[in-house]
N, C-alpha and C positions, 0 to 999 in steps of 0.2 A: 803276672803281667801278660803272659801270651797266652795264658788260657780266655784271659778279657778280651784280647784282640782278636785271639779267632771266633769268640760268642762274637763277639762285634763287627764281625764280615759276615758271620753266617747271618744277622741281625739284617744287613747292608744286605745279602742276596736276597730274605725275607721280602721287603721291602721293596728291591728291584722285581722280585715276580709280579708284588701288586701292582706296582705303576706298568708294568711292561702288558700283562693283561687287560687292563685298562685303557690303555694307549693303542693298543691292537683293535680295541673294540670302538675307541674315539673313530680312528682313522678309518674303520671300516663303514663307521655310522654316517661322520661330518668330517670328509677329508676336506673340509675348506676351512677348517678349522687351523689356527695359527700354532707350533710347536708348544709354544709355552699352553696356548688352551688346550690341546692335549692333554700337556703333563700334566696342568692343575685337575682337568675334569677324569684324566685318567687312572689318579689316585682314586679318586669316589668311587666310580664302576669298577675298579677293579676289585675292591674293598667289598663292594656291592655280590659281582661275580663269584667271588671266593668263598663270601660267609653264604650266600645262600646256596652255594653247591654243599657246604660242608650241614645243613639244617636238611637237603637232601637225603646224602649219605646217613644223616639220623634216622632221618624216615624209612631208609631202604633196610636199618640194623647192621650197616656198615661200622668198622672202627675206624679211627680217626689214623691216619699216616699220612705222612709227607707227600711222598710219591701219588697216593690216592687222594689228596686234597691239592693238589697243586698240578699234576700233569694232564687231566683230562679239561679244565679250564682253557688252561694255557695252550692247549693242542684245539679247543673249537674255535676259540677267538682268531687262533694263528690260520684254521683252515679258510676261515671268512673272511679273512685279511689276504692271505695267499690267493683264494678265490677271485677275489675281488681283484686285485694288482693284476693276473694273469687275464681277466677279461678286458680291462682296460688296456693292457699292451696289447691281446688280439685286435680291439678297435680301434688303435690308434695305427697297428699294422694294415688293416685293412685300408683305412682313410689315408696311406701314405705319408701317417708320420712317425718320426722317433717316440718310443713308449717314455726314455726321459724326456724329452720335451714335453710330452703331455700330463707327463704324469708331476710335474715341477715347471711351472710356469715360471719367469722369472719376474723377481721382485725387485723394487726399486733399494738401491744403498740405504742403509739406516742412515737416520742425520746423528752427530755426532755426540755425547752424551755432556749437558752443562753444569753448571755447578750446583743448582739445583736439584739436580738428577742425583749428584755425585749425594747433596746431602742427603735427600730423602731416602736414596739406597745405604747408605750410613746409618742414620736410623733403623732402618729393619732390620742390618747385621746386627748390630748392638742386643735390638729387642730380644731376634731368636737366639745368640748366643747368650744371654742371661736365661730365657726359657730353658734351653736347650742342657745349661747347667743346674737350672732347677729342678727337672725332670728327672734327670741322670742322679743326682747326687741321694736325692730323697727316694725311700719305696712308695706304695701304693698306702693313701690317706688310711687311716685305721678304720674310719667310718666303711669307705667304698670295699679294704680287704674283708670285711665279714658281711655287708649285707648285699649288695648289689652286683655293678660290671666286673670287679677285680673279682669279688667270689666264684664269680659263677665264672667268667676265664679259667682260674682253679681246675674248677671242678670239670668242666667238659676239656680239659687238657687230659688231666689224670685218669678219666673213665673212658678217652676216647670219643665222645659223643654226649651229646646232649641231655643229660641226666641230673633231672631236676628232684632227683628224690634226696631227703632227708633234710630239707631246708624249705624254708616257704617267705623267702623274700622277694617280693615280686616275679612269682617265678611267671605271670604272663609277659613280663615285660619282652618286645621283641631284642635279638641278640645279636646287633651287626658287629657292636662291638665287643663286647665278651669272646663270641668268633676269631674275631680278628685279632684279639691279644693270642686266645687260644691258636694260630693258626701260626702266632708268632713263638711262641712257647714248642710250635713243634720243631719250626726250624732252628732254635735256640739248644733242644733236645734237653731242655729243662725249666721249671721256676722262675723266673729272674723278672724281677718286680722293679731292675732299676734301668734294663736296658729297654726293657718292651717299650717303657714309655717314652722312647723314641720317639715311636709311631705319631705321638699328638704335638709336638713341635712340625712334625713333617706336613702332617693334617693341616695345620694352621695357615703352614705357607700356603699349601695349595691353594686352599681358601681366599686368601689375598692376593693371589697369582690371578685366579679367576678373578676375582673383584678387578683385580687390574684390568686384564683382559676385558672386561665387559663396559668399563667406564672407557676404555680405548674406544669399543665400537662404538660407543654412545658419541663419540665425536671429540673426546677432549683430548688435547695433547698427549704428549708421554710424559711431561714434568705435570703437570695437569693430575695427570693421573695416579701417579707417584704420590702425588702430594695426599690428596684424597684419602688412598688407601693408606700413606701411613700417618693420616689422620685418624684415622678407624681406627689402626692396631694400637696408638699411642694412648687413647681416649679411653680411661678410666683403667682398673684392674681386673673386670672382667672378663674378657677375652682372654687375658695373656692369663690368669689363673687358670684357666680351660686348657692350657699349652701342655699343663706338668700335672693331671689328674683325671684319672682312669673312668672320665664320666660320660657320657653316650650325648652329652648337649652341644660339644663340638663338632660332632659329626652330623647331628640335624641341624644347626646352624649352616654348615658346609652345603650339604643338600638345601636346605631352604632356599640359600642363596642361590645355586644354581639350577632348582626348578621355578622360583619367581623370578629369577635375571633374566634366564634365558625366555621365557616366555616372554618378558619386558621387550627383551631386545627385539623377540619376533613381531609382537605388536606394534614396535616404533619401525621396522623394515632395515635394520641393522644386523641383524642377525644373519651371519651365511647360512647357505642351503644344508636341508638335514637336520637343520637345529633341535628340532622336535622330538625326532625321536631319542638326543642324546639328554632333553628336557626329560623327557618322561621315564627314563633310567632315574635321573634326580629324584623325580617321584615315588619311583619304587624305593630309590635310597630314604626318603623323610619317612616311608610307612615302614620298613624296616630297622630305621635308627629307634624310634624311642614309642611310646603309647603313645605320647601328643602329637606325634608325625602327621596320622589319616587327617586327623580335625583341622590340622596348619594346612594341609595340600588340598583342602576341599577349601579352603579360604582364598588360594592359588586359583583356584576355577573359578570360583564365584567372583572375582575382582576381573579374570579376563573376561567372563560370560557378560557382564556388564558393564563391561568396557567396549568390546566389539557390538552390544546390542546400542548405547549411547552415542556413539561415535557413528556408526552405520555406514561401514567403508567400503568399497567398492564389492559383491561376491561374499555378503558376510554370512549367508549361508554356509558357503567350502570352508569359509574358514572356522566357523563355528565347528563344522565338523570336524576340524584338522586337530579342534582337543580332543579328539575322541585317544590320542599318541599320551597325553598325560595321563586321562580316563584308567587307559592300558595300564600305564606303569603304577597308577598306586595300586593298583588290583594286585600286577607283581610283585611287588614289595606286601603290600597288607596279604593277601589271600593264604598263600605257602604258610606261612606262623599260625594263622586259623586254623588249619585244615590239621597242622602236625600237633596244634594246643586242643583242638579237642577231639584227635585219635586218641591219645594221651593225657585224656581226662584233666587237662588243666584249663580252672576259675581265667577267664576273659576278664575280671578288674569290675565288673558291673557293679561292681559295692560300690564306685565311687562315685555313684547319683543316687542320692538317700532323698533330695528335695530341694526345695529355693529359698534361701535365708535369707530375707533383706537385710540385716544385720550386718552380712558378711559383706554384701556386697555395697552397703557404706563404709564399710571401714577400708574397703578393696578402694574404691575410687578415691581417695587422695594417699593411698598408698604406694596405687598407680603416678599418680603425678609426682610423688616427689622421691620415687624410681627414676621416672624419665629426665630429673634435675639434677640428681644424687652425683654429685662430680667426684667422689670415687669412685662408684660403680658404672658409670658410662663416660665421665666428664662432659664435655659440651656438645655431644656428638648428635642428642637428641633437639636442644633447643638450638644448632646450626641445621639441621634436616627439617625444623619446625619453620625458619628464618627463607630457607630454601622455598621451600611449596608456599612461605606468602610472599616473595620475588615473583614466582614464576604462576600466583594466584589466578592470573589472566586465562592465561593457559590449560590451566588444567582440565578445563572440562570443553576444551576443545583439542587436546592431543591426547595420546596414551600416558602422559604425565598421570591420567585419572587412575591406571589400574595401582602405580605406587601410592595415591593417596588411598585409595578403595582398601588394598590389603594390608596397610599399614594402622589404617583409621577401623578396620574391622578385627583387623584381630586384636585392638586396644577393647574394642566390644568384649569380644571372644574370652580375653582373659579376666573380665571383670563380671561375666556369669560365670567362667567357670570356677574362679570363686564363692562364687553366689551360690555353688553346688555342694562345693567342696566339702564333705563327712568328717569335719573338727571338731572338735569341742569347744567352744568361747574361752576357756583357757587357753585354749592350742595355737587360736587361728594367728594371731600377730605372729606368732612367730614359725608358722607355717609361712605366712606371708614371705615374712623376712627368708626365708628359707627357699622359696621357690621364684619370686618375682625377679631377681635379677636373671637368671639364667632362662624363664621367660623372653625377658625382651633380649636379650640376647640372641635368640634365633632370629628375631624381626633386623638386629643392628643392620647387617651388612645391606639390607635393601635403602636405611635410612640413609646411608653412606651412597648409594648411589641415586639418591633424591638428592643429595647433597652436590654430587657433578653435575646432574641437570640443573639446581641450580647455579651452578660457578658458571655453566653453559651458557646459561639465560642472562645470567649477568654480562656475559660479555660481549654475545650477538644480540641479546634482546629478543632470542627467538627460538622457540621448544619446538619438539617433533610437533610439524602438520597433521592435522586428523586427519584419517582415511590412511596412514602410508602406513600401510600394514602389509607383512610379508605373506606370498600367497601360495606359496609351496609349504611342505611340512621338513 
């Protein structure tokens, strides 16, 4: 019993270095950012920070230690932080004010919390404390321990570093999370396949922390918003299965959301200053979470690039340029794993475009649609986001409502050639299908979920963000 409680502090310090890093680097990015958006976005980036210092240290023939994986992070982020604070009290000294008053504006009292409130925050305890137990009680799926995220955790715990020899399971796959279990196993100073998976109940909050956060800015209440997000977590078994298994589609989910959210938000002019560049950290997190990352965040561009070209808002030149911040960050996330996969001679996955089967891709298209119905695997979360956008039908192609239809409507394209591609066998594919499409759309859910507040939005003023209010800083 107290050998479990001290793994489970030293688990709990783990875990405070990632958000603490992360939150260093929020605040240094977008200190107009609310504490809770922080916290939520400072899990990501720190996650983000940590595993690709530790793919670094691969690269450099470093071994893997605590002290060497965790203190030089935590010491730049801290110095950019510290930098930054100490300039700001110079120029608020200058200007004749107190550095806390400028540095902590004050905020209006919160309004008091209803019963609404009370139940939808009831709800999410319940959800994460049954996750939270199903994580904890069970080890890693037998599937994921031998081939994939849990193996390769394993193994670059035990060698130190990133050491893809003597197995060939996906070994292009990029490793934000294998890393980060790995990063957790050191602080652990052992094995333990039942605490790590901590980590993806904590991940999940985040996740819907931000959702919150972002459907706040969009304009909807705090019961409003509550309600929404524990709409999303309650809707289907998808999600919350992601809470308790060692798979890398929680964490591009995570990032998905907050490189399409935040962008959203920047397009509609809700977004605080800075936002951009805390977006395109997002982006380097989707091209570092999994292979299908690059392809979802180039869908990300292509739905704002023709959105701000449709719209034609005041300056849409600077602001076309202002993606050049997300451009940035998938390069950071994709480029680093290229560069170290093929110093080290490892296959980039190109096998998985052999050709274009029409075959596949009818039996994709209503496999797709009754995915998107399938009320175990999403419940009604899809046809309320479908109900949503023909509410607010008016609209759409005169506000930023366009770029949620654009990347929601193009990546249902996206996944029905990339089936089209997909190197199966006509034995295989159904159930390849069946195998891969729920956790597909699951990266896209949490944007549906915030179609779904513009819609409760629309409903209740009768009126979406106006074209052209787009934000004009980065």
């Amino acid at each position: 019993m107290i050998e479990t409680a001290l793994l489970l502090g030293r688990l709990v310090l783990g875990l405070a270095g990632v958000i603490i890093v992360g939150c260093l680097l929020v605040t240094w990015l977008a200190p107009a950012f609310t504490r809770l958006e922080k916290a939520a976005a400072g899990f990501g980036l720190g996650a983000l920070v940590i595993t690709l210092w530790m793919l670094t240290l691969s690269g450099l023939g470093e071994c893997f230690t605590l002290p060497l994986v965790m203190l030089p992070p935590l010491a730049l982020v801290a110095g950019l932080w510290g930098g930054k604070k100490l300039s700001v009290a110079r120029l608020s000294k200058r200007a004749g004010f107190k550095a806390q008053t400028f540095l902590r504006p004050q905020t209006p009292s919160p309004t008091p919390y209803g019963v609404w409130d009370w139940v939808f925050i009831s709800l999410l305890a319940i959800f994460f404390l049954l996750a939270t137990a199903r994580a904890v009680m069970y080890p890693v799926w037998a599937w994921d321990a031998i081939a994939i995220w849990g193996f390769k955790a394993k193994v670059f715990y035990l060698q130190g570093a990133i050491n893809l020899c003597g197995f060939e399971a996906h070994n292009y796959y990029p490793n934000l999370v294998p890393l980060l279990v790995s990063y957790l196993y050191l602080w652990l100073g052992q094995v333990n396949d039942h605490l790590v998976k901590l980590v993806f109940p904590l991940w999940g909050a985040a996740l819907l922390a931000m959702l919150f956060g972002m459907l706040k800015r969009l304009g909807l209440t705090r019961t409003q918003a509550l309600g929404v997000t524990t709409f999303f977590a309650l809707n289907g078994i998808t999600f919350i299965s992601h809470l308790f298994i060692v798979y890398a589609d929680l964490g591009m989910t995570y990032f998905a959301l907050g490189a399409a959210g935040f962008i959203y938000l920047w397009l509609t002019g809700a977004a605080p200053p800075r936002t951009l560049p805390v977006a395109a950290l997002c982006f380097a997190g989707l091209a570092w979470s999994k292979f299908e990352g690059p392809p979802l965040a180039v869908t990300i561009l292509l739905a704002a690039v023709l959105t701000l070209l449709w719209l034609r808002p005041p300056e849409s030149g600077r602001r076309l340029a202002s993606l050049a911040w997300p451009v940035g960050g998938l390069l950071l996330g994709y480029l680093p794993w290229r560069l170290f996969a093929l110093s080290h001679g490892i296959e980039t996955g190109s096998d998985h475009i052999l050709g274009f089967y029409w075959n596949q891709l009818f039996k994709a298209l209503p496999a797709l649609g009754r995915g998107l119905i399938n009320l175990t695997q999403f419940g009604i979360l899809w046809p309320t986001a479908l109900l949503a956008l023909t509410a607010a039908r008016r609209k759409i192609f005169t506000s930023p409502l366009l770029f949620l239809a654009l990347f929601l409507g193009g990546n249902f394209l996206a996944l029905l050639l990339a089936y089209a591609v997909a190197p199966t066998s006509p034995f295989e594919f159904h159930l390849y299908l069946r195998a891969t499409l729920d956790r597909l759309l699951l990266h896209l859910a949490p944007l549906a979920a915030l179609v779904i507040g513009e819609g409760l939005k629309f409903l209740e003023t009768g009126e979406a963000m106006p074209a052209g209010k787009v934000l004009s800083s980065s």
